[in-house]
N, C-alpha and C positions, 0 to 999 in steps of 0.2 A: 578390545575383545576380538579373536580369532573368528573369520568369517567361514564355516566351512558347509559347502555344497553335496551330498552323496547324493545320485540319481544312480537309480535300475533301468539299464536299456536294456530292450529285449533286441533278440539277434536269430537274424535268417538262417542262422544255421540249428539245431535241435540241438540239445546236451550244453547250446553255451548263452551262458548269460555275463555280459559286461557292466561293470559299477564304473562310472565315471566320477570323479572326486574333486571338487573344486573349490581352493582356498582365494582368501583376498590378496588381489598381488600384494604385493611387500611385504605381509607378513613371514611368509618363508621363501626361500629358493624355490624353491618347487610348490606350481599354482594351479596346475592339473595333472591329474594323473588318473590312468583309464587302466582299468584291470580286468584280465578277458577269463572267463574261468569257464573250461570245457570240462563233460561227464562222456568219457569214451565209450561207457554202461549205458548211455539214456538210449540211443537207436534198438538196440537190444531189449530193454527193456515194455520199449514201446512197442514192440512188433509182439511180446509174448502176449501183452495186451490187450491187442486186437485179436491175437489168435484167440484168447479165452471168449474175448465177446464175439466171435464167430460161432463158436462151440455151442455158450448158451444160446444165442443164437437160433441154432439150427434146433437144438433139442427142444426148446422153447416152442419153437414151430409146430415141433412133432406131436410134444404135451398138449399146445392148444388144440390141433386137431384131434386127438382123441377127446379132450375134454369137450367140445364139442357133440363128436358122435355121442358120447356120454349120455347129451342133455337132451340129442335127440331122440336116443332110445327112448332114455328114463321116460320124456315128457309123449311119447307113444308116435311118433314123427311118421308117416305115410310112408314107408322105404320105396314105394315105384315115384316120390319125388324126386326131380333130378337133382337136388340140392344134396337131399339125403344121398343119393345112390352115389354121389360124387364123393364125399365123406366118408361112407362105408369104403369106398373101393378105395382110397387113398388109405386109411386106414388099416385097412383088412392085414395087411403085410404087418403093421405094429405091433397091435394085440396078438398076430398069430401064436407067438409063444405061449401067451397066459390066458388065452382060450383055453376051459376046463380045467383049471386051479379050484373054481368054483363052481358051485351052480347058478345060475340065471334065474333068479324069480321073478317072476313075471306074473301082470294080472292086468284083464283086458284091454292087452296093447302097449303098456308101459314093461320096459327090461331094466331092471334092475344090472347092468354089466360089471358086476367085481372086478373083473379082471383088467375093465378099463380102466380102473381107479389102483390096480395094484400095478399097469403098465404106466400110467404115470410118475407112481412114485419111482418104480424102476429108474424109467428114461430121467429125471429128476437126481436120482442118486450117480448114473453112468454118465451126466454130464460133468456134477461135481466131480466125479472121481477123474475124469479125463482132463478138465479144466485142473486139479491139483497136479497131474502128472506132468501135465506141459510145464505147469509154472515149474515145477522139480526139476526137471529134466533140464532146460533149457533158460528159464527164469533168471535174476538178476538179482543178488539185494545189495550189493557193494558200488560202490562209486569210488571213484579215482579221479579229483578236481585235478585237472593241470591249469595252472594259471601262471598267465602272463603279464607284467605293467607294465607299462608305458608312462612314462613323467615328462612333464615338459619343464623344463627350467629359465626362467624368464629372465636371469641374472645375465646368462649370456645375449639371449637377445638383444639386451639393451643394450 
């Protein structure tokens, strides 16, 4: 019975993966053979990658600091805290737009802010949409294997 070896080696370089193939001498001419297989699409693909998780990322950041301020209002927060006032003032700039879409209800100390909750899902939506544009724009879905083998032939060595 025919002895045959396939290992997956991984390879320092990105996009390439080598299968190394090893049969039992004598059974055939050829007793290894090493096949290199390159994605000239993978560096590309990975970079669009990381751009999207930049994106969320960042927007991510943006949405938890407002959800944040959110819970401080809501929960009636001391705004001469400096914790608080650090929050509003980073913030302030986010909600500006959707400041007055709604009204503010409010009752002794607690704010109800809609508009936090409608600037999240905004920021929420403009990152998917930005994140779908990159991958569009620039994005990868094809691959182009070039592969190469190498054989060793043991017939001659001998």
């Amino acid at each position: 019975m025919a002895y045959e070896h396939r290992e997956v080696v991984s390879s320092d370089v990105p996009g390439t993966t080598r299968v190394v193939t090893t049969e039992e001498p004598g059974v055939s001419a050829v007793d290894r053979r090493e096949t290199v297989a390159y994605d000239p699409y993978d560096n590309r693909r990975r970079a669009i990658v990381r751009a999207t998780q930049v994106v969320y990322l960042v927007f991510g950041l943006v949405e938890t600091l407002i959800a944040i301020r959110f819970v401080l209002r809501l929960l009636g927060a001391n705004p001469d805290a400096g914790f608080a006032q650090f929050i509003y003032g980073i913030t302030a700039g986010f909600i500006a737009p959707f400041v007055g879409l709604f009204g503010t209800p409010s009752t002794g100390g607690s704010v109800l802010e809609l508009h936090s909750i409608v600037a999240i899902v905004i920021y929420a939506l403009v990152a998917w949409l930005i994140a779908k544009v990159l991958w569009l724009a620039f994005g990868e879905e094809r691959t182009a294997l070039t592969t190469s083998t190498t054989s060793v032939d043991h017939t001659r060595i001998r």
